[in-house]
ZATOR-700473 format. One record per residue (C-alpha): residue in three letters; z, x, y. Coordinates in nm, 3 decimals, decimal comma, always signed. Example, Ala and Ser with C-alpha at 12.3 -4.5 7.8 and 13.67 -1.06 7.14 Angstrom:
residues 2
> Ala;+0,780;+1,230;-0,450;
> Ser;+0,714;+1,367;-0,106;
***
This chain:
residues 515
> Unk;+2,319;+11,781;+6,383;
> Unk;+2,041;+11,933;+6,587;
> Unk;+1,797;+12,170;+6,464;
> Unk;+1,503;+12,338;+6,564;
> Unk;+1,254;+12,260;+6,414;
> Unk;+1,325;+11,807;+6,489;
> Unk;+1,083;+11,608;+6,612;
> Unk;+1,140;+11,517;+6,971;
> Unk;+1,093;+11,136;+6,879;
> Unk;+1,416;+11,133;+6,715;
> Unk;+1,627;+11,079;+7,068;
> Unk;+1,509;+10,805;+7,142;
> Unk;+1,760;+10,701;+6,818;
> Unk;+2,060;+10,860;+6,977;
> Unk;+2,164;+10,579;+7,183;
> Unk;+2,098;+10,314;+6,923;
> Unk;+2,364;+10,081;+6,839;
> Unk;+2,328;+10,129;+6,454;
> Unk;+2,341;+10,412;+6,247;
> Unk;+1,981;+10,630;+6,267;
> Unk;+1,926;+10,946;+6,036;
> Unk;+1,691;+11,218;+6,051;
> Unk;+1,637;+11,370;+5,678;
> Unk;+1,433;+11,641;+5,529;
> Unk;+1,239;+11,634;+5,215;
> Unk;+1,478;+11,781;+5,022;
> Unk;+1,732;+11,501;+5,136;
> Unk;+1,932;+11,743;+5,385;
> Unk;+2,094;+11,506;+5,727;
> Unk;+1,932;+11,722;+5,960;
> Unk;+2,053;+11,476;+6,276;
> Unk;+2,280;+11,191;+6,303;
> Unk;+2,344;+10,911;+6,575;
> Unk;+2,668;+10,838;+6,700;
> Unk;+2,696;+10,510;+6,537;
> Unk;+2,646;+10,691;+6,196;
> Unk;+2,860;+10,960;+6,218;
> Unk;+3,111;+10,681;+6,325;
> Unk;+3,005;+10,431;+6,043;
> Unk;+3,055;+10,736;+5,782;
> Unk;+3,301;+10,972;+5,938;
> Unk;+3,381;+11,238;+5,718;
> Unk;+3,124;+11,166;+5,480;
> Unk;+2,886;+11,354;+5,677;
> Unk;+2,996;+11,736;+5,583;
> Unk;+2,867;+12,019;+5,512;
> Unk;+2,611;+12,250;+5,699;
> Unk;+2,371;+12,034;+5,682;
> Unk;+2,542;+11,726;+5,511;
> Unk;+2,296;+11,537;+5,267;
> Unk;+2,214;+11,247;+5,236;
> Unk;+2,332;+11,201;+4,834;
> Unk;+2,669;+11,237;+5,014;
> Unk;+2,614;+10,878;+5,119;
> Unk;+2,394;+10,728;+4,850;
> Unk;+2,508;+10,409;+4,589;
> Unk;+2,441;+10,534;+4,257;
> Unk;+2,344;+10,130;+4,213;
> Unk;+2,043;+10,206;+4,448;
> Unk;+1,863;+10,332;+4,082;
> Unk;+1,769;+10,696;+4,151;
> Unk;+1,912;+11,001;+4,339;
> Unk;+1,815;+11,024;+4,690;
> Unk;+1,582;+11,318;+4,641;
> Unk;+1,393;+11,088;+4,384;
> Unk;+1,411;+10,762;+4,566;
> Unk;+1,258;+10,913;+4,903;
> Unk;+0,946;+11,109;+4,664;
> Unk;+0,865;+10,755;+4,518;
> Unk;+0,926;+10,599;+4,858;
> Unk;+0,648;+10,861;+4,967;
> Unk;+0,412;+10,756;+4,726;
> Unk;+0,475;+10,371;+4,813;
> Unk;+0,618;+10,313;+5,128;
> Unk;+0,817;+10,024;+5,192;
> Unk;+0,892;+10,036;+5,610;
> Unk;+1,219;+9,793;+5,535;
> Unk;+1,460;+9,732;+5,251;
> Unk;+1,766;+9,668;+5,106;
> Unk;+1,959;+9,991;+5,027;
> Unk;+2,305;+10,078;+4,996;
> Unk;+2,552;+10,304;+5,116;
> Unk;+2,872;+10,435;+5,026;
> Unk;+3,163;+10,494;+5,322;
> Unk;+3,500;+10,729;+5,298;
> Unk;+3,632;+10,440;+5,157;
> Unk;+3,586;+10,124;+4,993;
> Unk;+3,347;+9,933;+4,841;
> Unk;+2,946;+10,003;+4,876;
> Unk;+2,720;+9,769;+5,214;
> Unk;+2,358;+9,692;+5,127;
> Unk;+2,187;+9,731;+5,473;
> Unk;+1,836;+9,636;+5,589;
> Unk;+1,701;+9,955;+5,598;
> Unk;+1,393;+10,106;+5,787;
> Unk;+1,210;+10,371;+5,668;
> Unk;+0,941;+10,600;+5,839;
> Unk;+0,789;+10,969;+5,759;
> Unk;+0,738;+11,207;+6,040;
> Unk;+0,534;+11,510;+5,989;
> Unk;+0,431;+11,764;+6,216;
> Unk;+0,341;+12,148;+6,172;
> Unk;+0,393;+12,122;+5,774;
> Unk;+0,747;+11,999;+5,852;
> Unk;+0,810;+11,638;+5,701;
> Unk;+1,062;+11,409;+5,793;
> Unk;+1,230;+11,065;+5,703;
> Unk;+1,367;+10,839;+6,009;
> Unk;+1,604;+10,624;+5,782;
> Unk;+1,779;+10,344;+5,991;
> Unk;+2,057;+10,144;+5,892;
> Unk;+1,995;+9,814;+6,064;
> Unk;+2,238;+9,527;+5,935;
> Unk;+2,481;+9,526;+5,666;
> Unk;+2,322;+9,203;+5,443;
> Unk;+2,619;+9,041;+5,218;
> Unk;+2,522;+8,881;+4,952;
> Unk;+2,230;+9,068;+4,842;
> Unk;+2,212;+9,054;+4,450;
> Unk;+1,869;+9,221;+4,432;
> Unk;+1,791;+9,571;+4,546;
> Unk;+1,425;+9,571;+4,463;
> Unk;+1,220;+9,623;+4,755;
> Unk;+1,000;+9,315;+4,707;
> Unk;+1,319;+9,056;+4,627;
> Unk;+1,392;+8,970;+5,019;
> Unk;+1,455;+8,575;+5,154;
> Unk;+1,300;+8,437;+5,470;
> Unk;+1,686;+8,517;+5,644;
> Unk;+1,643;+8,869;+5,551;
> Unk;+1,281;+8,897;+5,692;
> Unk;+1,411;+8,718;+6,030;
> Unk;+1,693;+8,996;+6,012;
> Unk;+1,474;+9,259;+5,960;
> Unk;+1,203;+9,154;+6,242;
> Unk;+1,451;+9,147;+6,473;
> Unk;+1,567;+9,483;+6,416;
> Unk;+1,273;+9,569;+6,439;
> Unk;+1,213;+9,488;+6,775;
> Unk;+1,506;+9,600;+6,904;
> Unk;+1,400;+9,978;+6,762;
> Unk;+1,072;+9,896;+6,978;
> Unk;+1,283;+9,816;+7,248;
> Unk;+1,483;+10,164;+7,281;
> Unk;+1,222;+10,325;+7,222;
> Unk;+1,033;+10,178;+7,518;
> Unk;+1,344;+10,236;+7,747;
> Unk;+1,338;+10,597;+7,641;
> Unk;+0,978;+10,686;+7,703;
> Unk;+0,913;+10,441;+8,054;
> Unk;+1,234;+10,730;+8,143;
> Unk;+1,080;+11,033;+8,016;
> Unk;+0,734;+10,899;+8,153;
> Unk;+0,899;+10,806;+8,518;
> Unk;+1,031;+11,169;+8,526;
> Unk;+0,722;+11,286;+8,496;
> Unk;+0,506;+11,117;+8,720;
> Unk;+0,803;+11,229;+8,993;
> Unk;+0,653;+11,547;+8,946;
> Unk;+0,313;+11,456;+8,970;
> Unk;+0,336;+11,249;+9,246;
> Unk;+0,566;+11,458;+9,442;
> Unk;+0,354;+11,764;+9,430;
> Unk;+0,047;+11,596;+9,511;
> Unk;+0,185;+11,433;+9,815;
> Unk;+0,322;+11,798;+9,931;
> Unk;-0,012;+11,913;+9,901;
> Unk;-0,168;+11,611;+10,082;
> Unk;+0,097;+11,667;+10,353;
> Unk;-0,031;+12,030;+10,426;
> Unk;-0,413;+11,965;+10,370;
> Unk;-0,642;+11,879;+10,658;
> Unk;-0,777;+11,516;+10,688;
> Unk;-1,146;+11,754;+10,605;
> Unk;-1,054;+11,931;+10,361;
> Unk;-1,256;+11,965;+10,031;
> Unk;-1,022;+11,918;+9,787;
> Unk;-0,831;+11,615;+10,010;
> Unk;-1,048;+11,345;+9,821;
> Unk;-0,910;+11,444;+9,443;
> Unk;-0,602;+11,504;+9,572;
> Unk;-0,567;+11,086;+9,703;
> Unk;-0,707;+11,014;+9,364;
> Unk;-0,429;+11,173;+9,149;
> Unk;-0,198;+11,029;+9,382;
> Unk;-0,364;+10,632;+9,357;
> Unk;-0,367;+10,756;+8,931;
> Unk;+0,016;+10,842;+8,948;
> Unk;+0,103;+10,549;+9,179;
> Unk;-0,089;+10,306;+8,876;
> Unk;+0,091;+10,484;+8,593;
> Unk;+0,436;+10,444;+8,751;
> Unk;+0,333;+10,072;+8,784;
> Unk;+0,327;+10,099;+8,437;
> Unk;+0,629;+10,288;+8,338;
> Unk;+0,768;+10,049;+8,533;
> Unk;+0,609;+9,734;+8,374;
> Unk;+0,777;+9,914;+8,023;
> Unk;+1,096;+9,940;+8,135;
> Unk;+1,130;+9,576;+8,242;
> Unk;+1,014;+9,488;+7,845;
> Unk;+1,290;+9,703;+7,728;
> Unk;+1,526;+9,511;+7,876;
> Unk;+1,757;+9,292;+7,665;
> Unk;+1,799;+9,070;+7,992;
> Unk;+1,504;+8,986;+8,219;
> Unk;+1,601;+8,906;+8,554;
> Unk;+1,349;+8,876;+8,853;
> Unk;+1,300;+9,174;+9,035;
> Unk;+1,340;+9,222;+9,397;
> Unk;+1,050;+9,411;+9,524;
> Unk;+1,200;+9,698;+9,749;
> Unk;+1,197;+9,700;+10,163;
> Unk;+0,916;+9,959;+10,237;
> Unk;+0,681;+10,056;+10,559;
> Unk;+0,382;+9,831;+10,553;
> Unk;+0,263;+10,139;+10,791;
> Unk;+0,271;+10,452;+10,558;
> Unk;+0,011;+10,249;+10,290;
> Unk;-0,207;+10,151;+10,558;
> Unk;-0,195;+10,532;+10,641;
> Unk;-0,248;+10,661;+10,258;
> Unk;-0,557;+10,401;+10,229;
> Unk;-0,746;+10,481;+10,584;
> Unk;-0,706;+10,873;+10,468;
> Unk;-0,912;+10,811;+10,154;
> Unk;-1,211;+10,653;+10,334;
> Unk;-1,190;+10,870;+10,637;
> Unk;-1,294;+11,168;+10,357;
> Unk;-1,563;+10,923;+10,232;
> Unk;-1,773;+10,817;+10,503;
> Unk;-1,716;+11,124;+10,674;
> Unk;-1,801;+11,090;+11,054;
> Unk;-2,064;+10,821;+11,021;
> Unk;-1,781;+10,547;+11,112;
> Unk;-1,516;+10,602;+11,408;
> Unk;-1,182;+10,485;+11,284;
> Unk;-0,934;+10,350;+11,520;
> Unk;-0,557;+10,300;+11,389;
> Unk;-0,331;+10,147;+11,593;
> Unk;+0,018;+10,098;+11,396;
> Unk;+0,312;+9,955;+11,580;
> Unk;+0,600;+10,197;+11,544;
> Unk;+0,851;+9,885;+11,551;
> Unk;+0,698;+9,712;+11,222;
> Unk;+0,982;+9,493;+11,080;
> Unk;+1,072;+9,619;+10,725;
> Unk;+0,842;+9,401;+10,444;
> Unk;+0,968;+9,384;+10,088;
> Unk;+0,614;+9,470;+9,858;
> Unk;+0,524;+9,599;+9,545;
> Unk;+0,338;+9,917;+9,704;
> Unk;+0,094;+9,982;+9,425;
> Unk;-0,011;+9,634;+9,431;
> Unk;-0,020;+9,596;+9,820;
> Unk;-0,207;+9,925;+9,860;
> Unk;-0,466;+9,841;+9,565;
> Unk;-0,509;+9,499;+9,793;
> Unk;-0,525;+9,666;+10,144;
> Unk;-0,767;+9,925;+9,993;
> Unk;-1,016;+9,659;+9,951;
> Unk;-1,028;+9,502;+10,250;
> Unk;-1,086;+9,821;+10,387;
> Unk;-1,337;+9,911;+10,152;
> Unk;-1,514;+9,551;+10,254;
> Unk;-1,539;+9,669;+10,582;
> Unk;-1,678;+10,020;+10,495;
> Unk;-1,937;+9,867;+10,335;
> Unk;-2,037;+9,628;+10,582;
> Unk;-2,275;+9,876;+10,764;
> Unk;-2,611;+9,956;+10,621;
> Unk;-2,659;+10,342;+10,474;
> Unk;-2,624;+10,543;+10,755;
> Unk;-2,592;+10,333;+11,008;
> Unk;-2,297;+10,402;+11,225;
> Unk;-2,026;+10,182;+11,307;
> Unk;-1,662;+10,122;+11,421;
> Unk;-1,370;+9,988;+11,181;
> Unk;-1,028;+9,927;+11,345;
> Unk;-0,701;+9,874;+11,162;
> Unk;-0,394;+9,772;+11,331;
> Unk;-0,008;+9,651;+11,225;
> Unk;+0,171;+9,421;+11,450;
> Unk;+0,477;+9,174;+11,375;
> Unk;+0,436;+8,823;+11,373;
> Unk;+0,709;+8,530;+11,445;
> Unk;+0,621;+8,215;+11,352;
> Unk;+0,844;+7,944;+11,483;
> Unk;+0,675;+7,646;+11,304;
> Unk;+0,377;+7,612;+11,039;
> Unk;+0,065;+7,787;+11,166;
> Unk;-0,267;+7,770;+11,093;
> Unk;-0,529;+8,092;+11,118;
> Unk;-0,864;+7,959;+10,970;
> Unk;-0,819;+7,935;+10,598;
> Unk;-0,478;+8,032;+10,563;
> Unk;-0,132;+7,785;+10,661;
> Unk;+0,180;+8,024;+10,711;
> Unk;+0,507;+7,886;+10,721;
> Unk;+0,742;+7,947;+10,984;
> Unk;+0,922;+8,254;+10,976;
> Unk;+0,882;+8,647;+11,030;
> Unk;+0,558;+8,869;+10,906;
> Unk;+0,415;+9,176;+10,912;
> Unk;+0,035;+9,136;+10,978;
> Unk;-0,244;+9,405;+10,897;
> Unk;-0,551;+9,336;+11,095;
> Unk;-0,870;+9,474;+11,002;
> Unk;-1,176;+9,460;+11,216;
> Unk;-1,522;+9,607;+11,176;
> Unk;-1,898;+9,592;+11,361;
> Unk;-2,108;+9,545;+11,090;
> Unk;-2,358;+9,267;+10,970;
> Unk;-2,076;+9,002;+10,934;
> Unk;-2,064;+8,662;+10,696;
> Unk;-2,284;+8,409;+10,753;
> Unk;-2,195;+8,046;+10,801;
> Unk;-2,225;+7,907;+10,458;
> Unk;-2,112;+8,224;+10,243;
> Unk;-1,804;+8,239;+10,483;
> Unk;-1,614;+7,944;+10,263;
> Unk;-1,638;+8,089;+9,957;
> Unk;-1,520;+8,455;+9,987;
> Unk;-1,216;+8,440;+9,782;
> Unk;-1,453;+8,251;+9,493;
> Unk;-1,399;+8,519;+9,171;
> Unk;-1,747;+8,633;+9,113;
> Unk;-1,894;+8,546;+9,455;
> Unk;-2,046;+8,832;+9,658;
> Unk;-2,309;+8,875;+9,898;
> Unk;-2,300;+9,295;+9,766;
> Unk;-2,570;+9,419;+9,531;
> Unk;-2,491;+9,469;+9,147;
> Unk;-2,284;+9,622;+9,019;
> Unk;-2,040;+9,466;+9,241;
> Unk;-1,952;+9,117;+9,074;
> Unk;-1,698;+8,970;+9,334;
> Unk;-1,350;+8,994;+9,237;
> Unk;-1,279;+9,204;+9,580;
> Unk;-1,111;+8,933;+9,797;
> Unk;-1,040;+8,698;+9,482;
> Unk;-0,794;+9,006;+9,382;
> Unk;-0,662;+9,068;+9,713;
> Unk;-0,626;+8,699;+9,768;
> Unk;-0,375;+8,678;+9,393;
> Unk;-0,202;+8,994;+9,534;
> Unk;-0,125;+8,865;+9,886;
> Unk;+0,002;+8,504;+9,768;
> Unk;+0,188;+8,602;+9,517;
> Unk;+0,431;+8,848;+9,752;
> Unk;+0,485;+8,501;+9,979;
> Unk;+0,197;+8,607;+10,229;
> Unk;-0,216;+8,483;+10,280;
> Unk;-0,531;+8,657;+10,431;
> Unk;-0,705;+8,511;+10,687;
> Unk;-1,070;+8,584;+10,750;
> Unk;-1,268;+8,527;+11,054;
> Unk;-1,676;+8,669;+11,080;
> Unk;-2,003;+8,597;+11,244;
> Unk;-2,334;+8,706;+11,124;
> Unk;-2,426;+9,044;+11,291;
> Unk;-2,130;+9,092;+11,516;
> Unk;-1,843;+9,169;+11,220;
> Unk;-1,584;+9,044;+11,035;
> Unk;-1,147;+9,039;+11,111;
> Unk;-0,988;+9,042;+10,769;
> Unk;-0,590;+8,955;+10,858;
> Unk;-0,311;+9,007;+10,605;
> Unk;+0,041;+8,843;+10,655;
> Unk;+0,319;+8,970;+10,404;
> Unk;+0,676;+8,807;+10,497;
> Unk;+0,901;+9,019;+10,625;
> Unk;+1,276;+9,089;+10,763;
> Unk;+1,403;+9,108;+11,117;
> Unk;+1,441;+9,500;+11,080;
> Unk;+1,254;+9,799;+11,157;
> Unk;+1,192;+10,030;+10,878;
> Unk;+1,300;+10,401;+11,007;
> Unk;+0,993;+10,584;+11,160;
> Unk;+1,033;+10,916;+10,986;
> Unk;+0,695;+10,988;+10,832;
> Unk;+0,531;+11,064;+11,203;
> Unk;+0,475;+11,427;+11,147;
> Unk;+0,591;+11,691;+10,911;
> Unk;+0,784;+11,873;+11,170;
> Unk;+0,986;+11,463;+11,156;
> Unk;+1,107;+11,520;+10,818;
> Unk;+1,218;+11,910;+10,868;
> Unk;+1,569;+11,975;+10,832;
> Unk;+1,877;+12,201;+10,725;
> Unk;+2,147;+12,183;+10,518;
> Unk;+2,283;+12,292;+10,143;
> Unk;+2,140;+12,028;+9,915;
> Unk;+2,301;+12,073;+9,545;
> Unk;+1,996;+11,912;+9,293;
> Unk;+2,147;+11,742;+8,937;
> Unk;+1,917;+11,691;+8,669;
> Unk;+1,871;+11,782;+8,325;
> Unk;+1,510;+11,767;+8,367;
> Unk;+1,383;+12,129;+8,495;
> Unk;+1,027;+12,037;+8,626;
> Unk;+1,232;+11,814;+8,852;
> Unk;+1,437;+12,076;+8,967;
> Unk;+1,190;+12,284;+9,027;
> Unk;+1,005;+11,989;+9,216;
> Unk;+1,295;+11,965;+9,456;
> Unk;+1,334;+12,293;+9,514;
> Unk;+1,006;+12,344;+9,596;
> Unk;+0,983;+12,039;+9,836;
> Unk;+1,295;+12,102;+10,033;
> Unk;+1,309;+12,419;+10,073;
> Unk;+1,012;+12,447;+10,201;
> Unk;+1,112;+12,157;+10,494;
> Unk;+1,419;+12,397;+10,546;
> Unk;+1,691;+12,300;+10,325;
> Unk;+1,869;+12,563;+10,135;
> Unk;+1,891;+12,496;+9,752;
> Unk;+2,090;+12,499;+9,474;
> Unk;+1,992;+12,379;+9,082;
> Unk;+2,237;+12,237;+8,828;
> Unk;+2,087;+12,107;+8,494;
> Unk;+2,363;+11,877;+8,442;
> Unk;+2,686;+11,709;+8,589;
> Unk;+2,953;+11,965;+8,436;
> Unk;+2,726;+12,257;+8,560;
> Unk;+2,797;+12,078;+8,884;
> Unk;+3,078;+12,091;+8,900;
> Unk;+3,116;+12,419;+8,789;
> Unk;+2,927;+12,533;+9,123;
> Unk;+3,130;+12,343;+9,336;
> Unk;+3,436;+12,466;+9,245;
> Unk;+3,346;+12,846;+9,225;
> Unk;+3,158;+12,789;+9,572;
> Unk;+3,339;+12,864;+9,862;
> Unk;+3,101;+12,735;+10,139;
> Unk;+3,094;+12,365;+10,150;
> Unk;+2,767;+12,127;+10,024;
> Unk;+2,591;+11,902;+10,236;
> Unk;+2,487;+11,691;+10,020;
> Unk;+2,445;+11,605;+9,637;
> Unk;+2,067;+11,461;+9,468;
> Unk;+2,166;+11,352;+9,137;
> Unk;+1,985;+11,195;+8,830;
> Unk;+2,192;+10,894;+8,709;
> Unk;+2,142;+10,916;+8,357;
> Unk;+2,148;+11,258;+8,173;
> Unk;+2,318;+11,357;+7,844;
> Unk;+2,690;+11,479;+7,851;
> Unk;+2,809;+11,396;+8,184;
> Unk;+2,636;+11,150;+8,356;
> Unk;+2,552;+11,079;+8,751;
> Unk;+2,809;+10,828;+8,713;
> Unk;+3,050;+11,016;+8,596;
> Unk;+2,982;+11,341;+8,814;
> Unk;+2,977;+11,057;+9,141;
> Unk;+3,353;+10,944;+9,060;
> Unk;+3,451;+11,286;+9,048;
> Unk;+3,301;+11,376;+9,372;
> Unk;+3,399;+11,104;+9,558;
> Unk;+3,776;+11,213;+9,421;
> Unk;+3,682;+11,553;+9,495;
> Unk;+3,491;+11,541;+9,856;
> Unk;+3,503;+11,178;+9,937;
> Unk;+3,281;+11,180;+10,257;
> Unk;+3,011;+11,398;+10,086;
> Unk;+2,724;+11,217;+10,099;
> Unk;+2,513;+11,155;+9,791;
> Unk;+2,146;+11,025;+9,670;
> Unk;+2,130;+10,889;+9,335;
> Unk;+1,767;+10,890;+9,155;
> Unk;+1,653;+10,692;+8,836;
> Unk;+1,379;+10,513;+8,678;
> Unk;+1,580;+10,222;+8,594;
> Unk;+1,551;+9,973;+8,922;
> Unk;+1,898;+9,907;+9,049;
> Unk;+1,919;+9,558;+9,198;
> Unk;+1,981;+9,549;+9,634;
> Unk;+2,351;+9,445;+9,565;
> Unk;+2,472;+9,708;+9,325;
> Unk;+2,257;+9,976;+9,596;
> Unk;+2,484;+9,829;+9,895;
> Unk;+2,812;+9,847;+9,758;
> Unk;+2,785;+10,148;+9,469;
> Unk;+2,896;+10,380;+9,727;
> Unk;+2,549;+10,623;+9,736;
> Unk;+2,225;+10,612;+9,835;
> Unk;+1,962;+10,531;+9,589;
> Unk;+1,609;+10,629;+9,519;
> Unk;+1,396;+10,525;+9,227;
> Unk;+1,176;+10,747;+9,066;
> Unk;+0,919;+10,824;+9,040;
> Unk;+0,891;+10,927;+9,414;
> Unk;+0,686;+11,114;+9,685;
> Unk;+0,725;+11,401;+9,868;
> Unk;+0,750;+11,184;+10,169;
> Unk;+1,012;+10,951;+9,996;
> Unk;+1,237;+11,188;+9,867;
> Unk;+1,257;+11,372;+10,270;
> Unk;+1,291;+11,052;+10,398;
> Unk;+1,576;+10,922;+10,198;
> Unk;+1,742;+11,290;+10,252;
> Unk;+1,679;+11,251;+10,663;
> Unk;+1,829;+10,891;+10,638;
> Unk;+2,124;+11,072;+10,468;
> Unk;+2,234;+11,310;+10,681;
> Unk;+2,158;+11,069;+11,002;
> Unk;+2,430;+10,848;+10,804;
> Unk;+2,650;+11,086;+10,845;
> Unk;+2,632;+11,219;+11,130;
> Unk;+2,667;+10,910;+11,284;
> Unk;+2,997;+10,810;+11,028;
> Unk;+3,136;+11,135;+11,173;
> Unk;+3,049;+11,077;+11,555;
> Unk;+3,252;+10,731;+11,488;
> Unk;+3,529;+10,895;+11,403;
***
């Protein structure tokens, strides 16, 4: 039973598999989980019910009692018992903590595993079966609780970084505040690494994760734009991407974070002042048999190659060798060498290698090879006036910082839109509104009615509507091919999320022109 004045903490209990409680001082219920109302149906009543309702008289003391001695001593797990509608009392290992917060104090009481068996109810009386029992339970509390916050911390930094990339979008490449701006954005894009990072330790079943296709173009693009600010116009930049790049599958915080340091290398290759020219160019590669390119042996098959070139003072001869050495640099402290050494870990590990060719006083070619697929990525990101648009775009989410986000964003690339906190709200619109939808944005997981759920009834209601599903959880390439929508994973830029809508309605115009 919800109340006001609950801690928010609590939720992350709601989808638990065994029964949770959230009880005041005085002993009052003030929240119960699904699996406890179910494990003690109508035992919970009463406005609020309390927790003597539910208490073994063979547990020693009244609940009011036990949890004021518990206070003074706390015990995080024990055995305790509880009494059902019917029959006989279950001792269950039971977990204990005490929230306060604002005066308010509050007991998170968890009913992990009925024990059989268990003569003794004194807290210190517990076997090496019941300790395993109890550790594991343990974990698994850590483990919902780490799939609710990496959520709750992914919907956040879709905020974050989808502002600040709107912003970047409309400032110019000299403007003062441009620099900060690429910093939150490099701070987001490393704390979704990490929300990310939790959510795969939440899961009950690790499976290896299939980095996602992206433009090897667009980081190349982000990275140039932070140095550009930096060294100002002592260095002339030339970019040359190729606008046919074949699609590369990469971790892009990782591949960015690797790419920015070659750069950096060859920003810092030129004395203070000095002026100089750096050029960075993206080509595809086919390899029909093993290659060799100086220090690096690619296999045969397809790559995406970053080259990048500068004039400054170069490598010498006998430094050249040991460049990817961690803790060898030819840079003054503080540096202490784990540039290319790190870039080298990245690059390997996605399948790839960096190849580096120099000469004392005439410059240095750094050249990155990531595998890659025989297709093109979509060239959308060009210009802003690329990812303009128009159309009635119906937002889902129970979340309304993101709804505000997308508002913001598309409407102001020409979409028309309309907000619904949830999937019955949805619905709700639709079938009150008499001029049709062009397309549905949807969170997939959301209390009450799911995305799920609200997709089936769409594609009942509107099959050919088309429809973009966003989550934090990463949805393997199979389940994203056949689930019947379009997926993207949060968190997400500004340039991501008018991408995947572009893609979208090109999809369908083109189903439609087939027909």
């Amino acid at each position: 039973m919800p109340v006001e004045t609950k801690p928010e903490v609590i939720f992350a209990l709601e989808g638990a598999a065994w029964p949770a409680l959230l009880v005041a001082g005085n002993g009052a219920i003030l929240m119960s989980n699904p699996a406890a109302r179910e494990t003690f149906a109508g035992s919970l009543e009463g406005e609020p019910p309390q927790l003597a309702s539910i208490w073994a008289p063979e547990n020693g003391n009244s609940a009011g009692v036990f949890l004021e001695q518990w206070e003074a001593k706390p015990t995080p797990v024990l055995p305790l018992k509880f009494r059902g509608p019917t029959g006989p009392e279950h001792t269950y290992t039971t977990s204990i903590a005490k929230l306060e917060n604002n005066g308010n104090k509050w007991f998170v009481i968890q009913l992990l595993n009925p024990v059989k068996g268990t003569p003794a109810l004194h807290p210190a009386e517990s076997s090496g079966e019941f300790h395993d029992v109890a550790l594991k339970q343990k974990l698994d509390c850590v483990l919902q609780l780490a799939r609710s916050l990496s959520l709750d911390f992914n919907n956040a930094l879709t905020g974050v970084l989808a502002h600040t990339s709107l912003l970047l979008g409309k400032a110019a490449t000299d403007h003062p505040w441009r620099r900060s701006l690429l910093e939150v954005e490099k701070s987001a894009a490393r704390a979704a690494e990490i929300a990310s990072e939790l959510a795969l330790f939440s899961r009950q079943e690790k499976e290896t994760r299939r980095a996602p296709a992206g433009n090897v173009n667009t980081v190349i693009g982000r990275s140039v734009d932070f140095f550009r600010n930096t060294y100002g116009a002592r260095l002339q930049w030339q970019i040359h991407p190729d606008d046919t790049l074949f699609e590369a599958r990469f971790d892009e915080a990782k591949v960015q974070q690797a790419l920015t340091r070659v750069i950096e290398n060859a920003a810092e290759s030129f004395a203070e002042n000095q002026p100089g020219k750096i050029t960075v160019e993206t080509r595809n590669v086919i390899l029909t048999e093993p290659t060799q390119d100086r220090n690096v042996r690619l296999a045969a098959g397809t790559y995406v190659c970053v080259e990048v070139t500068d004039t400054g003072k170069g490598i010498d001869a006998e430094s050249l060798p040991r460049v990817f050495e961690p803790f060898f640099t030819t840079k003054r402290p503080p540096h202490r060498g784990l540039g290319l050494a790190l870039v080298y870990g990245i690059i390997t590990n996605h399948g790839g290698g960096i190849a580096i060719s120099s000469e004392q006083g005439k410059g240095t070619s750094a050249r990155v090879y990531l595998p890659a697929e025989k297709s093109r990525v979509r060239n959308l990101t060009g210009t802003d006036h690329g990812l303009q648009g128009n159309g009635v775009i119906l937002v889902v989410d129970d979340e309304s910082l993101l709804l505000t986000m997308a508002e913001t964003i598309l409407t102001d690339f020409g979409y028309q839109v309309i907000t619904a906190n949830g999937g019955q709200a949805a619905l709700e619109i639709l079938a009150k509104r008499e001029d049709p939808i062009d397309l549905i944005i949807t969170d997939l997981v959301m209390p009450g009615m799911g995305g799920r759920e609200l997709v089936e009834h769409l594609q009942v209601l509107n099959p050919g509507l088309p429809i973009i599903c966003t989550s934090g959880y990463v949805m393997p390439e199979d389940q994203q091919s056949t689930a019947g929508y379009a997926y993207l994973r949060k968190p997400f830029t500004c340039s991501e999320l008018l991408e995947k809508v572009k893609t979208a309605f090109i999809d369908r115009n083109l189903e439609r022109n087939s027909n």
